[in-house]
OpenMM code with the backbone's topology and positions (N, CA, C; nanometers):
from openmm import Vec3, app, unit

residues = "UNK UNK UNK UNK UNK UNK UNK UNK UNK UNK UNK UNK UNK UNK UNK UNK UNK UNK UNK UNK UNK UNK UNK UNK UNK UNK UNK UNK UNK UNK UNK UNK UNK UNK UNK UNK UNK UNK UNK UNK UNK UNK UNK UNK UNK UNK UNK UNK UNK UNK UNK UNK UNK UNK UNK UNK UNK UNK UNK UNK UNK UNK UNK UNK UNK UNK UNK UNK UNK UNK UNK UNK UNK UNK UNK UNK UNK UNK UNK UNK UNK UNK UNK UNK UNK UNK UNK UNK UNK UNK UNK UNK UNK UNK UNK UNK UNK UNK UNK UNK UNK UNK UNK UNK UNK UNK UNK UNK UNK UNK UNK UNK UNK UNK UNK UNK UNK UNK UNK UNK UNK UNK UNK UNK UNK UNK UNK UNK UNK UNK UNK UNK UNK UNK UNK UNK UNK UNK UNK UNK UNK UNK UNK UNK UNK UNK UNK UNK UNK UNK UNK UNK UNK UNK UNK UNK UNK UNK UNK UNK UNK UNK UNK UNK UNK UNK UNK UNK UNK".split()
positions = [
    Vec3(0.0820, -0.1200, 0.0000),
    Vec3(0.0000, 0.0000, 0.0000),
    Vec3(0.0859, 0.1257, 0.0000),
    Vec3(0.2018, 0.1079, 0.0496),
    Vec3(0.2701, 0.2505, 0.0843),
    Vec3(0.3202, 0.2947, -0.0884),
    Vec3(0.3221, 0.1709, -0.1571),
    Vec3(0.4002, 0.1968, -0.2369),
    Vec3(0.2627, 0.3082, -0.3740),
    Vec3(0.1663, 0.2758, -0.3453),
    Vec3(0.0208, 0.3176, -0.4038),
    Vec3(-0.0002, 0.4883, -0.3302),
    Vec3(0.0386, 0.4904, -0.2272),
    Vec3(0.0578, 0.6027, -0.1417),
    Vec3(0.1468, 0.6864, -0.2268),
    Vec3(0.2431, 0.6765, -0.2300),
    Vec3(0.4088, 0.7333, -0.3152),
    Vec3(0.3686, 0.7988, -0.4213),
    Vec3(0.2705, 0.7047, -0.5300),
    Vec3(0.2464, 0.7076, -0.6696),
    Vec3(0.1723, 0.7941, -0.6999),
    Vec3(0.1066, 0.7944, -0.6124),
    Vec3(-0.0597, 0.8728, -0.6389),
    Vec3(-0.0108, 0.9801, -0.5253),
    Vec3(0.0476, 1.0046, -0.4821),
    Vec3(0.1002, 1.1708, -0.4101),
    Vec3(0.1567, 1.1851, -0.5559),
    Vec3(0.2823, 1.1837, -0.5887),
    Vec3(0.3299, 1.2509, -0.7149),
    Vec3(0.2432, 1.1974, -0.7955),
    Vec3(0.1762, 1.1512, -0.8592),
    Vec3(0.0613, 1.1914, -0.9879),
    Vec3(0.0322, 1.3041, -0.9107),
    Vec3(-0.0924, 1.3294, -0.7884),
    Vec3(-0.1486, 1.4178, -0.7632),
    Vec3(-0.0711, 1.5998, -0.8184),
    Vec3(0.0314, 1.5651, -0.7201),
    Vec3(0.1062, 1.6731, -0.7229),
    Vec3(0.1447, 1.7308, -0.8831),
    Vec3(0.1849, 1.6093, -0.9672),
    Vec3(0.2685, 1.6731, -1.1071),
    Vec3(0.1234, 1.7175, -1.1738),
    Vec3(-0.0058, 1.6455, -1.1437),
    Vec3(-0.0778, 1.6832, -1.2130),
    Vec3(-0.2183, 1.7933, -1.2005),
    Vec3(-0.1816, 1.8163, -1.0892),
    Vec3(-0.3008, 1.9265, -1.0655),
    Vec3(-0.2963, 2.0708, -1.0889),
    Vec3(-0.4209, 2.1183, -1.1491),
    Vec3(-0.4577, 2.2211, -1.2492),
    Vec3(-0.3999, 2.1737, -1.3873),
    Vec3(-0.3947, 2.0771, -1.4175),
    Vec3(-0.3618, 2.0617, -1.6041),
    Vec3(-0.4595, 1.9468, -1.5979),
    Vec3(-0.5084, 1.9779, -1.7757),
    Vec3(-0.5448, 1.8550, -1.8072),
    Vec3(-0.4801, 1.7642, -1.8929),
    Vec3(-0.5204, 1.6708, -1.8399),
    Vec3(-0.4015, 1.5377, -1.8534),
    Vec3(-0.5507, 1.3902, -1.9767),
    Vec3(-0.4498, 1.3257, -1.9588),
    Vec3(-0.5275, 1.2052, -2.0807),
    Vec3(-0.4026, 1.1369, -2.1203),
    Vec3(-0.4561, 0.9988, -2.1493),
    Vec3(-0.3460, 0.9071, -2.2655),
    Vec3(-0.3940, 0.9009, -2.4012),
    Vec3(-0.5013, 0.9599, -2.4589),
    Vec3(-0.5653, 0.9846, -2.6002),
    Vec3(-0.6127, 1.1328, -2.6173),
    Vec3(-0.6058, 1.1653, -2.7274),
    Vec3(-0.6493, 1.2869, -2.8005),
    Vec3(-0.8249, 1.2862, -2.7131),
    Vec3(-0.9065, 1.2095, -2.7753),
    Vec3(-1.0390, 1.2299, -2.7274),
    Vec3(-1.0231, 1.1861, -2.5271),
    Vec3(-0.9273, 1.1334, -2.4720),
    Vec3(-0.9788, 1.1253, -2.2828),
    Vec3(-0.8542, 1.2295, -2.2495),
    Vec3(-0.7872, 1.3154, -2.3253),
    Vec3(-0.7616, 1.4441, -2.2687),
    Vec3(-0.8495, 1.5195, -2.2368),
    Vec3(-0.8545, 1.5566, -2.1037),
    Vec3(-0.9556, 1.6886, -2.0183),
    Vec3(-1.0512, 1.6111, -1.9560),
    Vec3(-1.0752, 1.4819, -2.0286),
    Vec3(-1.2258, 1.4090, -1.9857),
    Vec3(-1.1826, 1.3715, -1.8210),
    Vec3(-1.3134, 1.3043, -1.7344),
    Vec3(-1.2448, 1.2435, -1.6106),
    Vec3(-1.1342, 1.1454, -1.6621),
    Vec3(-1.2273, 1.0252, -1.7871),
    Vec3(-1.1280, 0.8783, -1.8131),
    Vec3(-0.9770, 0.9056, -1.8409),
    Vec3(-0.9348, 1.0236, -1.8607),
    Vec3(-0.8142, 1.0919, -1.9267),
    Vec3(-0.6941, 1.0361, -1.7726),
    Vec3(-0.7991, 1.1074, -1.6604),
    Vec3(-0.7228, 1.1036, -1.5283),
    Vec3(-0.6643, 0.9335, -1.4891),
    Vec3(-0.7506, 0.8888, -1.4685),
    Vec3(-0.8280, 0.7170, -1.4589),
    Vec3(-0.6975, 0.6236, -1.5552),
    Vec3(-0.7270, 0.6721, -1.6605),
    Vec3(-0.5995, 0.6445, -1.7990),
    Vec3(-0.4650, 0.6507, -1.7292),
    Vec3(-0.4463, 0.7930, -1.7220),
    Vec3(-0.3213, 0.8198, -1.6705),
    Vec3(-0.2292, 0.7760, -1.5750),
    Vec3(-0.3406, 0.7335, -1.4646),
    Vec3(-0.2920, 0.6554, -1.3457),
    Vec3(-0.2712, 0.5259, -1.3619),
    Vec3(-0.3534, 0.4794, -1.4660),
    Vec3(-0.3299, 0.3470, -1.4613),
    Vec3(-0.2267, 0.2956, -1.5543),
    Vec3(-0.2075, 0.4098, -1.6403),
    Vec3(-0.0457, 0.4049, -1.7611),
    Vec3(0.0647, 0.3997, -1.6474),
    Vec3(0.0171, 0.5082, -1.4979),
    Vec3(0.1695, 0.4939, -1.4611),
    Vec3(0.2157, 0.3390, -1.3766),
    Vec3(0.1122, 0.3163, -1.3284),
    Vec3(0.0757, 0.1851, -1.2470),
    Vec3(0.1362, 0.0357, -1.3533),
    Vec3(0.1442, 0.0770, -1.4716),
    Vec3(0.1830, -0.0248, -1.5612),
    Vec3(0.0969, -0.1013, -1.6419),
    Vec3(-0.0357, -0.1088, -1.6257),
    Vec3(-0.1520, -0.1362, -1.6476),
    Vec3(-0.2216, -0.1229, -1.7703),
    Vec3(-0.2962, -0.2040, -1.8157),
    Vec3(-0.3430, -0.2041, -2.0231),
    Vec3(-0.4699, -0.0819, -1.9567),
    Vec3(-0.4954, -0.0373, -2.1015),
    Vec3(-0.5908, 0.0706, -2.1124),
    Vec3(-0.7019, -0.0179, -2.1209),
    Vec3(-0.7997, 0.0727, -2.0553),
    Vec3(-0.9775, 0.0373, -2.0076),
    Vec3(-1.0446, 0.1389, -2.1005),
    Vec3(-1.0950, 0.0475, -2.2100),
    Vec3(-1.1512, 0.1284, -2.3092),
    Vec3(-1.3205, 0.1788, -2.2680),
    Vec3(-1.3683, 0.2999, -2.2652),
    Vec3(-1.4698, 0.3362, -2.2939),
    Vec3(-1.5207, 0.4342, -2.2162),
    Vec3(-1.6362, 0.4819, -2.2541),
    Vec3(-1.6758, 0.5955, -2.1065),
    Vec3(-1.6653, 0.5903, -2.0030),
    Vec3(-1.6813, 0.6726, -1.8946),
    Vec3(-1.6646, 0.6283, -1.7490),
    Vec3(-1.7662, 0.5507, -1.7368),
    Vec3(-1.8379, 0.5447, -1.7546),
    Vec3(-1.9504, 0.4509, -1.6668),
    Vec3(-1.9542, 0.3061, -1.7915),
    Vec3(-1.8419, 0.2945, -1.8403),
    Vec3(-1.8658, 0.1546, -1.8643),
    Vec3(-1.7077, 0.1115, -1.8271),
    Vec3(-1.6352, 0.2018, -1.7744),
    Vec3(-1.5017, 0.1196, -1.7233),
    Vec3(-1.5104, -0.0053, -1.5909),
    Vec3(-1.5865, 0.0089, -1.5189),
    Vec3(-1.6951, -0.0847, -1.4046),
    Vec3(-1.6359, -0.2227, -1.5182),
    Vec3(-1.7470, -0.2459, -1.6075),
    Vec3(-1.7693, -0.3745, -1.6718),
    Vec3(-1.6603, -0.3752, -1.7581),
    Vec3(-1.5767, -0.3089, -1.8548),
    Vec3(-1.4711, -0.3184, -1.9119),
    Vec3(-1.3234, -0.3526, -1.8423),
    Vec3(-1.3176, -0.2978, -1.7399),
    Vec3(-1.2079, -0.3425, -1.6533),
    Vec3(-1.1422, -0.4497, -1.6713),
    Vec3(-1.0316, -0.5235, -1.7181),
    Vec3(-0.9703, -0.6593, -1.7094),
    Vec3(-0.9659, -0.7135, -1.5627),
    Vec3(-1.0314, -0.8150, -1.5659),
    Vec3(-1.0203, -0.8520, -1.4100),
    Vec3(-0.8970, -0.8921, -1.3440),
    Vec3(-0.8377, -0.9185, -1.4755),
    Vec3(-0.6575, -0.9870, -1.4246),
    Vec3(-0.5912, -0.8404, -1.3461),
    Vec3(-0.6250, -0.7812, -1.3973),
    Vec3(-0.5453, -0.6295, -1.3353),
    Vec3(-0.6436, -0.5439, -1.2333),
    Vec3(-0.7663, -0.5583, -1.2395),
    Vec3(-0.8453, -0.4635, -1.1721),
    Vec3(-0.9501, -0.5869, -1.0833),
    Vec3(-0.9239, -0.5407, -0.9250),
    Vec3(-1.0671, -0.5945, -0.8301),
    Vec3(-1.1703, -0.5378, -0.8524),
    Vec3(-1.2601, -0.5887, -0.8915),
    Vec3(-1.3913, -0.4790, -0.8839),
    Vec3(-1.4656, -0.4807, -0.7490),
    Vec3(-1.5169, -0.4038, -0.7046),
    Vec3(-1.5718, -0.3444, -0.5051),
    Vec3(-1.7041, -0.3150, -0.5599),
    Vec3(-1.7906, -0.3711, -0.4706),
    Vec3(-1.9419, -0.2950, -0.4761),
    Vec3(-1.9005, -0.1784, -0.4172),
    Vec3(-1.9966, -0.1203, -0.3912),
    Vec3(-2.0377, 0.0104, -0.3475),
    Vec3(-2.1182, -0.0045, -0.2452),
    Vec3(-2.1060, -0.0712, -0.1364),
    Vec3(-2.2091, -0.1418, -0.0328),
    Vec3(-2.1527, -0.1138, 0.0578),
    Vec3(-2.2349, -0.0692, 0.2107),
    Vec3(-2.1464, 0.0059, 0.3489),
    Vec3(-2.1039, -0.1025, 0.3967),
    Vec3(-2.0261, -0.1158, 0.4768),
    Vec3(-1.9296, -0.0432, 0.5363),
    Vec3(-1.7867, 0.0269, 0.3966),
    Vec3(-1.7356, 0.0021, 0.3246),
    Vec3(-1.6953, 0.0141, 0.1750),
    Vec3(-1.6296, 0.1552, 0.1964),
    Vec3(-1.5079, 0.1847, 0.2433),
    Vec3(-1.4885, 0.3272, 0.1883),
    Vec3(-1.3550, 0.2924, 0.1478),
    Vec3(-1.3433, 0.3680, 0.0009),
    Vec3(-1.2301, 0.3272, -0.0738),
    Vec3(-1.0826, 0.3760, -0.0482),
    Vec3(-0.9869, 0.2959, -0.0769),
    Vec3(-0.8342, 0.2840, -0.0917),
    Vec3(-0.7776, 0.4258, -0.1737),
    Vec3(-0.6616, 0.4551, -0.1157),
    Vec3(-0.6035, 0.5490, -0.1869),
    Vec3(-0.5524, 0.4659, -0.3471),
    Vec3(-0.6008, 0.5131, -0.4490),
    Vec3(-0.5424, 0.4556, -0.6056),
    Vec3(-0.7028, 0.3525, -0.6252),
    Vec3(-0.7840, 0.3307, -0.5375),
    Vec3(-0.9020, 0.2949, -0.6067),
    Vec3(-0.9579, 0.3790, -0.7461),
    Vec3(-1.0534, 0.3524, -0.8148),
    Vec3(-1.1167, 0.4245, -0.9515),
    Vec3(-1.2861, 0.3957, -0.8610),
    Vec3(-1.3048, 0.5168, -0.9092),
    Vec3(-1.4432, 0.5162, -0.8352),
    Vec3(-1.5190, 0.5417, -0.9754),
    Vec3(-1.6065, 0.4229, -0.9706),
    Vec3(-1.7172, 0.4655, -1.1382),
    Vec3(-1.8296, 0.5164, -1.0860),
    Vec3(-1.9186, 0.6315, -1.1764),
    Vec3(-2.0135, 0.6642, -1.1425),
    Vec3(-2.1050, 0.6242, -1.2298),
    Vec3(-2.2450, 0.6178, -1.2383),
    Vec3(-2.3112, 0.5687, -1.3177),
    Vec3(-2.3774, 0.7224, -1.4387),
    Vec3(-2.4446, 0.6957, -1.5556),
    Vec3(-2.4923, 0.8234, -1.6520),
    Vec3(-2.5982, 0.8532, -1.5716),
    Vec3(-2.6258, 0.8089, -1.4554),
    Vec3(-2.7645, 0.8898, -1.3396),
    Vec3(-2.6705, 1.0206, -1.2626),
    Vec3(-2.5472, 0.9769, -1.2404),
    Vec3(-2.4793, 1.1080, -1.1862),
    Vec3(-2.5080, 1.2628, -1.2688),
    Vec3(-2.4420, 1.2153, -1.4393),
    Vec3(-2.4980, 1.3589, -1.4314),
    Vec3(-2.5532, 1.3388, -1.5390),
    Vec3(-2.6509, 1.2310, -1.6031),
    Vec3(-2.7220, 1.2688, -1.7252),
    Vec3(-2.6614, 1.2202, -1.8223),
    Vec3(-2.5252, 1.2008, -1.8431),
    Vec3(-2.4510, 1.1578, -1.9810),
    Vec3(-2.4037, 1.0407, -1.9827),
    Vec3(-2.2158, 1.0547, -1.9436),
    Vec3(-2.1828, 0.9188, -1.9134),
    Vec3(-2.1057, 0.8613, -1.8194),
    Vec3(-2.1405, 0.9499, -1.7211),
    Vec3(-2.1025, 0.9006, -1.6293),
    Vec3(-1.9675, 0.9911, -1.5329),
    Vec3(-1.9013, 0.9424, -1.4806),
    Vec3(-1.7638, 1.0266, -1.4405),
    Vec3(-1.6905, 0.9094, -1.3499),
    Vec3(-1.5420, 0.9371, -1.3213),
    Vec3(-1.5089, 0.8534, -1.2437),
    Vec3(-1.3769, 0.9470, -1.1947),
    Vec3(-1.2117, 0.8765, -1.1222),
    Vec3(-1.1393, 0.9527, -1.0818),
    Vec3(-1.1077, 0.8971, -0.9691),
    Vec3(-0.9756, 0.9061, -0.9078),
    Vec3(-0.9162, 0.7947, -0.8373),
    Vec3(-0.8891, 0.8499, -0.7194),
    Vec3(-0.9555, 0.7535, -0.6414),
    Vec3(-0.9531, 0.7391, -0.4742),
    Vec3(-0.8152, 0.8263, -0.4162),
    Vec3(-0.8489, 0.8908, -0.3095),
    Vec3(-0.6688, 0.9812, -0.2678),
    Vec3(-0.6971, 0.9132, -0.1163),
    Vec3(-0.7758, 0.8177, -0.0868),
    Vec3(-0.7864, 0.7272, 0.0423),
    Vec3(-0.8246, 0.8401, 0.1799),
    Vec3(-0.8779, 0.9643, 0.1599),
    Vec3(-0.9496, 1.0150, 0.2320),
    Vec3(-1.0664, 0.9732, 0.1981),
    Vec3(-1.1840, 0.9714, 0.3436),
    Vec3(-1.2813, 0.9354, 0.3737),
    Vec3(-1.3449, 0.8467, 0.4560),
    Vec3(-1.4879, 0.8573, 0.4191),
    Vec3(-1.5580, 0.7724, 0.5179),
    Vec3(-1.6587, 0.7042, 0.4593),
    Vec3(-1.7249, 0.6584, 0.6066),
    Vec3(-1.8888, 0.5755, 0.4443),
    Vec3(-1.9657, 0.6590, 0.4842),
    Vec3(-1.9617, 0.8047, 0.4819),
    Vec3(-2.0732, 0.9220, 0.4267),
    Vec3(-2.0299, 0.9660, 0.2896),
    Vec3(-1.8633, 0.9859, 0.2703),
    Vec3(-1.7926, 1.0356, 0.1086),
    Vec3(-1.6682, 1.0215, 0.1312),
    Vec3(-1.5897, 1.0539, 0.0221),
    Vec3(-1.4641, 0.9805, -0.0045),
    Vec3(-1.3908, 1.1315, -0.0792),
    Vec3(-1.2842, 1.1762, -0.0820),
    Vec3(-1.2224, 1.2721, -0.1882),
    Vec3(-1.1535, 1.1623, -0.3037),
    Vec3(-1.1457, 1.2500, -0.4180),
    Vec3(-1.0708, 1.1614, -0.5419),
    Vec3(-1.0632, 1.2889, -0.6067),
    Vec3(-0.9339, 1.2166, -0.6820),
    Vec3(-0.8527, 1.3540, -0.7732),
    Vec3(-0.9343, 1.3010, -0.8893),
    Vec3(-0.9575, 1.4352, -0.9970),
    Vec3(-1.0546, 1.4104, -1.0854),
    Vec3(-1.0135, 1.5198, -1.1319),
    Vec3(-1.0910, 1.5242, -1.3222),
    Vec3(-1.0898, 1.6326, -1.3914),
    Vec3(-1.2641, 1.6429, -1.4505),
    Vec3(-1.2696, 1.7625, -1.4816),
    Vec3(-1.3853, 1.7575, -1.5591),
    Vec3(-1.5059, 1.7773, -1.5275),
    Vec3(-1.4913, 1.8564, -1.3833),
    Vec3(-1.6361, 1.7862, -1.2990),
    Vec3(-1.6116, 1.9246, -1.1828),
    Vec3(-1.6479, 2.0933, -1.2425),
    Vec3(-1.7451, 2.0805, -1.3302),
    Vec3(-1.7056, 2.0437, -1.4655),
    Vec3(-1.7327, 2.0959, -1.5702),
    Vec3(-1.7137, 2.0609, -1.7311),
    Vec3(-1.6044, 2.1821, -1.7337),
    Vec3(-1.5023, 2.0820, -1.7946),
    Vec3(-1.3996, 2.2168, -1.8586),
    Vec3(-1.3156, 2.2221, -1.7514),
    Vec3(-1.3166, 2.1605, -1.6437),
    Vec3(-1.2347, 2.1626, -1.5286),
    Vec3(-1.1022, 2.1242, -1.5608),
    Vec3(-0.9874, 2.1443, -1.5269),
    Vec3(-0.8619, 2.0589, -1.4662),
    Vec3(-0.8211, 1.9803, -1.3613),
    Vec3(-0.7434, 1.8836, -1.3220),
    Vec3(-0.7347, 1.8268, -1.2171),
    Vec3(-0.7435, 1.9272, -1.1004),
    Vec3(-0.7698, 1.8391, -0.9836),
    Vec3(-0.8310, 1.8969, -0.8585),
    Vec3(-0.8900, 1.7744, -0.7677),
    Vec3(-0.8759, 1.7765, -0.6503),
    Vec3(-0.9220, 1.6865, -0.5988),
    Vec3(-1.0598, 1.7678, -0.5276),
    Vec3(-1.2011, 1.6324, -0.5093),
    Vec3(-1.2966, 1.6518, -0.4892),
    Vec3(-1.3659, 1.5818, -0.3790),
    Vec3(-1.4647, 1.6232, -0.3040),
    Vec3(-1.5328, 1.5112, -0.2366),
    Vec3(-1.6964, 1.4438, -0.2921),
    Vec3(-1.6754, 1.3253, -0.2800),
    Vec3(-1.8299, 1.2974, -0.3201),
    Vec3(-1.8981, 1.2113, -0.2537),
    Vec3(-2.0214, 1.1960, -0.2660),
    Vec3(-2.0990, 1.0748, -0.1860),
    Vec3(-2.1432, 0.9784, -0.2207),
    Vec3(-2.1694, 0.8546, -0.2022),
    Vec3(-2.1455, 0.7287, -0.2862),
    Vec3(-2.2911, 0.6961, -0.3343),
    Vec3(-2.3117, 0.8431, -0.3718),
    Vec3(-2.4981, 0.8337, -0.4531),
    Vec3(-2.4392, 0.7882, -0.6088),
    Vec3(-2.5058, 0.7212, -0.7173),
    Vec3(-2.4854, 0.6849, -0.8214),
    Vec3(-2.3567, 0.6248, -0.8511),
    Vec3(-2.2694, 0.5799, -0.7392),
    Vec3(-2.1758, 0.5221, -0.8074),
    Vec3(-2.1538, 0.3413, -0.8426),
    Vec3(-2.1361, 0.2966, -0.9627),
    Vec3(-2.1359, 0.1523, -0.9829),
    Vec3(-2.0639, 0.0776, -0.9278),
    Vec3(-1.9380, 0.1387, -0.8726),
    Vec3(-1.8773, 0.0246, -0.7952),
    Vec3(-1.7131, 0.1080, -0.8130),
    Vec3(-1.5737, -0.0033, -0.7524),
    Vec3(-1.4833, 0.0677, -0.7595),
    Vec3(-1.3787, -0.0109, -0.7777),
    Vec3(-1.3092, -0.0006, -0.8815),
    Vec3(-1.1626, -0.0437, -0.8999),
    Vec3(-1.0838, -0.0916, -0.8355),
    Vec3(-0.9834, -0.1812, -0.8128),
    Vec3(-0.8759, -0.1672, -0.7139),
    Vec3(-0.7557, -0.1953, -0.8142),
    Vec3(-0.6783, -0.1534, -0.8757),
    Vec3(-0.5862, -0.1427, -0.9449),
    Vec3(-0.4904, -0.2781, -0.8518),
    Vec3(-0.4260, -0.3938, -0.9237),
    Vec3(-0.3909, -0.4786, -0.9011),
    Vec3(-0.1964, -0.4616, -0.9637),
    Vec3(-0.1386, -0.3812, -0.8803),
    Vec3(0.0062, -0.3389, -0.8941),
    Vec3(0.1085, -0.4432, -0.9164),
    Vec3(0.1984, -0.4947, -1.0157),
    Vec3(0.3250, -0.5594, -1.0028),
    Vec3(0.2406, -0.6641, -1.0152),
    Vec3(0.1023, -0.6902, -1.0890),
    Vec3(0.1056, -0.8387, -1.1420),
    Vec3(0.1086, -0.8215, -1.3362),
    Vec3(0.1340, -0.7172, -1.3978),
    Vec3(0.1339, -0.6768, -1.5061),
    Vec3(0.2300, -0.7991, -1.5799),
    Vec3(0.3633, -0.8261, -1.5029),
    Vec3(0.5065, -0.9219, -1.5420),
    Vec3(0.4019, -1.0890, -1.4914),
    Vec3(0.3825, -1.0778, -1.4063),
    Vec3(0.3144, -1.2264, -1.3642),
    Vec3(0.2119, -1.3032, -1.4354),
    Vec3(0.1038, -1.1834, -1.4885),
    Vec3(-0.0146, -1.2367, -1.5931),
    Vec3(0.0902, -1.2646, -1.6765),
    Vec3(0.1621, -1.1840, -1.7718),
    Vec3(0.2452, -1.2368, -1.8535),
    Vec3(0.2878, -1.3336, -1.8566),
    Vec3(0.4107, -1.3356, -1.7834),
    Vec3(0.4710, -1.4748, -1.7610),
    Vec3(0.3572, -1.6207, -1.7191),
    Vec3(0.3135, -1.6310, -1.6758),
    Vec3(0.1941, -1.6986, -1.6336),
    Vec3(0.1304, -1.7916, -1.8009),
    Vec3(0.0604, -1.5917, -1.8549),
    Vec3(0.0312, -1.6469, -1.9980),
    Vec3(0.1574, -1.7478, -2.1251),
    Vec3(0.2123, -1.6567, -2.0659),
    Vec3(0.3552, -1.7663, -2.1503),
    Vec3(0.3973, -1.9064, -2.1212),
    Vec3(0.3940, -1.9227, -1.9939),
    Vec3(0.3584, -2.0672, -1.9455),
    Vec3(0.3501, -2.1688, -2.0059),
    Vec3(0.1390, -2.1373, -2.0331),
    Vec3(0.0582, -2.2063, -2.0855),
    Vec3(0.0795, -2.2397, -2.1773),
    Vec3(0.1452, -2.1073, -2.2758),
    Vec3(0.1700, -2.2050, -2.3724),
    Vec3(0.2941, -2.2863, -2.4187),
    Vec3(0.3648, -2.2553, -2.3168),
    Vec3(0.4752, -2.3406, -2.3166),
    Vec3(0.4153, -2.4650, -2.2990),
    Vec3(0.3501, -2.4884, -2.1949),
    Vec3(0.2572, -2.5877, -2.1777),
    Vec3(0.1986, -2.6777, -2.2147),
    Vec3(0.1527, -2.6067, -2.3291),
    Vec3(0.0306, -2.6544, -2.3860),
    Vec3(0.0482, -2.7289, -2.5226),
    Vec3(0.0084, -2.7707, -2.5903),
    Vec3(-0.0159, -2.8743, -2.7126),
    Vec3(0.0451, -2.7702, -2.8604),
    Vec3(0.1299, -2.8199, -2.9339),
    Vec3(0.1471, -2.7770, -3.0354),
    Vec3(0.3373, -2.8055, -3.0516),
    Vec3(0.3109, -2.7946, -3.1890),
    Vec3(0.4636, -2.7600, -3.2219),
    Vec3(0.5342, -2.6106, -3.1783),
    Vec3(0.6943, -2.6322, -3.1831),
    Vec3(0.7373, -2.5633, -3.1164),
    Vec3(0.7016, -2.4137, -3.2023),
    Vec3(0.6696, -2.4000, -3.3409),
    Vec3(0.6903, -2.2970, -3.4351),
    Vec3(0.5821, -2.2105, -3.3784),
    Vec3(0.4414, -2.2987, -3.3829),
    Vec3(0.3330, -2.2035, -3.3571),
    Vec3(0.3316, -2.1760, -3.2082),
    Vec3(0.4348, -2.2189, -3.1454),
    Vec3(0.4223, -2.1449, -2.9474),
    Vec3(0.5089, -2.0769, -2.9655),
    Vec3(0.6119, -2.0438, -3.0673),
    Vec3(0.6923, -1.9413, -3.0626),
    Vec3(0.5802, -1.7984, -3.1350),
    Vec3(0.5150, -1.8266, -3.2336),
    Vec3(0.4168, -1.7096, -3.2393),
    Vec3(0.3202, -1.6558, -3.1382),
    Vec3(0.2665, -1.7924, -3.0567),
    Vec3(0.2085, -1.7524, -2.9761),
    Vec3(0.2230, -1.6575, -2.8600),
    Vec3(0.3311, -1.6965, -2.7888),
    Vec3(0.4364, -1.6175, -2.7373),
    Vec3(0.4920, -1.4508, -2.8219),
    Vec3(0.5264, -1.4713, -2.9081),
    Vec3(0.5499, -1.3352, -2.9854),
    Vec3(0.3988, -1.2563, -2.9478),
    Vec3(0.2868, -1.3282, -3.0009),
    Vec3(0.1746, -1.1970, -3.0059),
    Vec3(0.1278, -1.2021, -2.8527),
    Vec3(0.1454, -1.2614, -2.7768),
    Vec3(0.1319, -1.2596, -2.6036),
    Vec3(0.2483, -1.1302, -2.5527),
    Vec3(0.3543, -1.1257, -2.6332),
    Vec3(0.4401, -0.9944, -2.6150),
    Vec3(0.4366, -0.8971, -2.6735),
    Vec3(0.3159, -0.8968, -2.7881),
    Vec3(0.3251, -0.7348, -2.8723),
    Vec3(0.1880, -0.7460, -2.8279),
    Vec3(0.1311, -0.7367, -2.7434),
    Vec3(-0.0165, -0.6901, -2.6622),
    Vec3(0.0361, -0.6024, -2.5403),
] * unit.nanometer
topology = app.Topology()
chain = topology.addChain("A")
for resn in residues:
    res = topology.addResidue(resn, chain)
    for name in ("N", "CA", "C"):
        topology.addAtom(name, app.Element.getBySymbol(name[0]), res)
């Protein structure tokens, strides 16, 4: 945990008042923030609006958390909100591990619209559930996946491709 502590102080710090993103279109957005943290964490990109990163999430890398009391989230959690928050699609933005089970703060962009990073407090009205970013198993799924197919049935030619496209993902 300390080491999730470390990470997410300097994100916070390098990134507040700018807007930040790992794509042209989730620059400025909340997912831009969400992205970012999870590029530095080592972690594959979670494609889609905020309120469908919940169900898109790779489970190999991400715990998913109800949203059910007692529940108050981890510093480097992703908190999803649902398109009932504000009408569209949703918002999300990562746990800074202040809080309680009345609300929680999370650094976020976008919220209001047009915003830059900033950290916020909110209350766990409309939210779908919450992330737990799964650190330093990025090398292990890998290796793991490579394994198998070391493992597994075939000539040596097609586990050497297999392996190749298990490493250009």
């Amino acid at each position: 945990m300390a080491v999730i502590n470390e990470e997410l102080d300097q994100f916070i710090e390098s990134n507040t008042d700018k807007r930040i993103g790992d794509t042209p279109e989730n620059t400025g957005q909340c997912v831009g923030v969400v992205e970012d943290w999870t590029d530095l964490l080592g972690l594959p990109h979670t494609w889609g609006n905020a309120d469908d990163l919940y169900a898109n999430a790779d489970p190999r890398y991400f715990q998913k958390l109800e949203n059910t009391p007692p529940f108050v989230p981890q510093a480097g959690d992703i908190a999803v909100f649902s398109s009932q928050f504000n009408g569209t699609v949703g918002h999300c933005g990562v746990c800074t591990g202040v809080g309680d089970e009345q609300s929680f703060e999370m650094f976020e962009q976008n919220d209001p619209i047009g915003s830059a990073c900033h950290k916020a407090n909110y209350k766990y009205d409309y939210i779908i559930g919450f992330l737990r970013p799964s650190i330093n198993t990025g090398d292990d799924v890998l290796l793991n996946d490579i394994q198998a197919v070391v493992n597994g049935s075939g000539d040596p030619q097609t586990k050497i491709q297999q392996i190749r496209q298990i490493l250009a993902q």
